[in-house]
Each structure stands twice: as structure tokens, then as C-alpha cells.
C-alpha positions as CSV (number, residue, x, y, z in Angstrom):
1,X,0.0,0.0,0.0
2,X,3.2,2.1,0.4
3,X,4.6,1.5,-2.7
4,X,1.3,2.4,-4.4
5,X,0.9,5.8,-2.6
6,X,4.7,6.5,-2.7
7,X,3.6,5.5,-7.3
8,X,0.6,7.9,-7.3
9,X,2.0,10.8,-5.5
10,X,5.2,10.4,-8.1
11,X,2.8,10.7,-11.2
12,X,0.6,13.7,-9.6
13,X,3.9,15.2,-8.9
14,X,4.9,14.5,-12.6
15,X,1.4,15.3,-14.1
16,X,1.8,18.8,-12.1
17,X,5.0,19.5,-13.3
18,X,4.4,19.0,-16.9
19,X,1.2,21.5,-16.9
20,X,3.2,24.5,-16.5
21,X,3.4,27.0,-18.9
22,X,6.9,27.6,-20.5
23,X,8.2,30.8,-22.2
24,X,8.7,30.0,-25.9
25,X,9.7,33.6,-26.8
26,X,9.6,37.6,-26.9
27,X,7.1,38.7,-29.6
28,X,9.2,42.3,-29.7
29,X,8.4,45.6,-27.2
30,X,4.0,45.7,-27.4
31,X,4.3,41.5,-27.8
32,X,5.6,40.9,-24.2
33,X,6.4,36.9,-23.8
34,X,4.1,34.5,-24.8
35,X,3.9,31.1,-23.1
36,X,2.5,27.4,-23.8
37,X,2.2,24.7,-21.7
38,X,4.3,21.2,-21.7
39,X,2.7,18.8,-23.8
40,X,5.5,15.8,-24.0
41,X,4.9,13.1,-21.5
42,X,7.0,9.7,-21.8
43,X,6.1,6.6,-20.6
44,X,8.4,3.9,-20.3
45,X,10.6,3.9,-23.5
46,X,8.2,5.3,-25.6
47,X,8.7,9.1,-26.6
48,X,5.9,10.9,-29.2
49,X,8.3,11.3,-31.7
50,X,10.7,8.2,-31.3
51,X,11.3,6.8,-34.9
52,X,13.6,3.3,-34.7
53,X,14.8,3.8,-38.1
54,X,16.2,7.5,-37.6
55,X,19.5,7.9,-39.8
56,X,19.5,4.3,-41.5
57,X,20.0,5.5,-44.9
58,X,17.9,3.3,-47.3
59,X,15.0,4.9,-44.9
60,X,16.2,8.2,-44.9
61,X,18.5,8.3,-48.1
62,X,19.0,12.2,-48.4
63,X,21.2,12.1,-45.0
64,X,24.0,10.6,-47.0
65,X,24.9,13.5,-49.0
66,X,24.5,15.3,-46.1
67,X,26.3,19.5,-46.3
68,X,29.3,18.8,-47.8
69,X,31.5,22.0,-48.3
70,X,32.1,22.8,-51.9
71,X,36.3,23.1,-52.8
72,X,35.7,26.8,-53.3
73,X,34.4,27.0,-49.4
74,X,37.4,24.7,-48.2
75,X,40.0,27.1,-50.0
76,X,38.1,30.4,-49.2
77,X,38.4,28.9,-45.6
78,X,42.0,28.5,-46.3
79,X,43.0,31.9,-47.4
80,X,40.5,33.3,-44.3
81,X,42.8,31.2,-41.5
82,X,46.0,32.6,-42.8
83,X,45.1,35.6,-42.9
84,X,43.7,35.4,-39.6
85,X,46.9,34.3,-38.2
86,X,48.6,37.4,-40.5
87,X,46.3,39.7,-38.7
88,X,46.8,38.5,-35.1
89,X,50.7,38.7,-35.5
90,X,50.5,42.0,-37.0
91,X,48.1,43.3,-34.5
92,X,50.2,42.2,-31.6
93,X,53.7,43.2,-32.9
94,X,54.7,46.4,-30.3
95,X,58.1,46.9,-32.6
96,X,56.3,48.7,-35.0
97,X,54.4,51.9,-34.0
98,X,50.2,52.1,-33.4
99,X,49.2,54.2,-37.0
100,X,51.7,51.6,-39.0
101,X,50.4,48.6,-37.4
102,X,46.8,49.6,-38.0
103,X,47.5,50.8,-41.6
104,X,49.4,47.1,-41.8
105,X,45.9,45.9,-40.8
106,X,43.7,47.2,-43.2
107,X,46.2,45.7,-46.0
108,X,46.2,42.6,-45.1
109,X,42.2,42.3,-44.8
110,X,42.3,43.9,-48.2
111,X,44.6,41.1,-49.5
112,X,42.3,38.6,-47.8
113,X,39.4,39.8,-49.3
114,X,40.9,40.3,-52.6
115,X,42.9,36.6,-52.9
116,X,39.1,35.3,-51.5
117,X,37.7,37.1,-54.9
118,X,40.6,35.8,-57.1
119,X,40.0,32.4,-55.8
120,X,36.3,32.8,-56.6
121,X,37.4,33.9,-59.8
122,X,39.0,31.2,-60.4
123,X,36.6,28.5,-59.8
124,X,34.3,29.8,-61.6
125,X,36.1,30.5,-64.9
126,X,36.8,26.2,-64.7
């Protein structure tokens, strides 16, 4: 008789729980937040939207090819990481004085961007 009142208070307590509202999101200044309740309850091993044949591919056979970055987006990623590393050392290189370094700066991001538009260039004229 324990165990079964120790069960049901568990489940009110549950039941309770899940019925509150939740903030979702701000709908901008006049919007204020707007709320809905908790819908999902799971019983056992069984969740509302369990599928056993998530990410097998003759299911699903579009997750395969799934986002795969284009040779033009690996080498524009490329040129952007060393000139990142170009930029860093420049902007932390004291020997050189504070209007040289900056001016140093703005040439190398203008080289980035223009070896990014060469390289752009370039694949597309292939």
C-alpha cells in the first residue's frame, strides 16, 4: 500500500509538473512573452516522436549526401585562417608603432578579401 501511494504521488507530482506553462519567446516591445504549456509526456521507452529507423539510410536516403562543403568553401576557408593568423601577428607586434600597425591591418584584410575574390574567380572560370 506504500509502494502504491509512494507510485501515485510520483505521477501527480509528474502530471503537475508538466502543466506548467513555458516561455517560448519575446514577440518584440508591445508582444511581451508568450507562453505554452508542456505537452510531452513519456512513458516507459516510448517518446511521441521516437522513430527506430532514424539515420538508416535506405530509410532516410537524403542524410547521406548530407552539407558537404564545396572546394571553393574549403580554399576560401584556407585563405581566411591565414590571414587570420597574419592579422593576429600583425596586431600584436609592439616593434612597429600604433598608425603603421593599423595601416598594416587594413592591408592585409584587403589582400584577404581580394585573394578570396581571385579564388572565386578562379573556380568559376573552370
Amino acid at each position: 500500500m506504500k509502494k502504491l501511494m509512494v507510485m501515485i504521488l510520483a505521477l501527480g507530482i509528474t502530471a503537475a509538473a508538466s502543466a506548467q506553462k513555458v516561455a517560448v519567446g519575446f514577440r518584440g516591445h508591445y508582444g511581451g512573452w508568450y507562453y505554452h504549456p508542456r505537452t510531452t509526456f513519456v512513458v516507459g521507452a516510448y517518446a511521441p516522436y521516437y522513430n527506430p529507423y532514424y539515420g538508416y539510410y535506405p530509410y532516410y536516403p537524403y542524410y547521406r549526401y548530407a552539407n558537404r562543403p564545396t572546394k571553393l568553401d574549403l580554399e576560401i576557408a584556407d585563405i581566411k585562417n591565414d590571414y587570420d593568423e597574419k592579422i593576429s601577428a600583425a596586431r600584436h607586434d609592439k616593434s612597429v608603432p600604433g598608425k603603421e600597425r593599423r595601416a598594416n591591418i587594413r592591408q592585409l584584410k584587403h589582400d584577404r578579401d581580394q585573394a578570396i575574390i581571385d579564388a572565386q574567380r578562379a573556380y568559376y572560370k573552370r
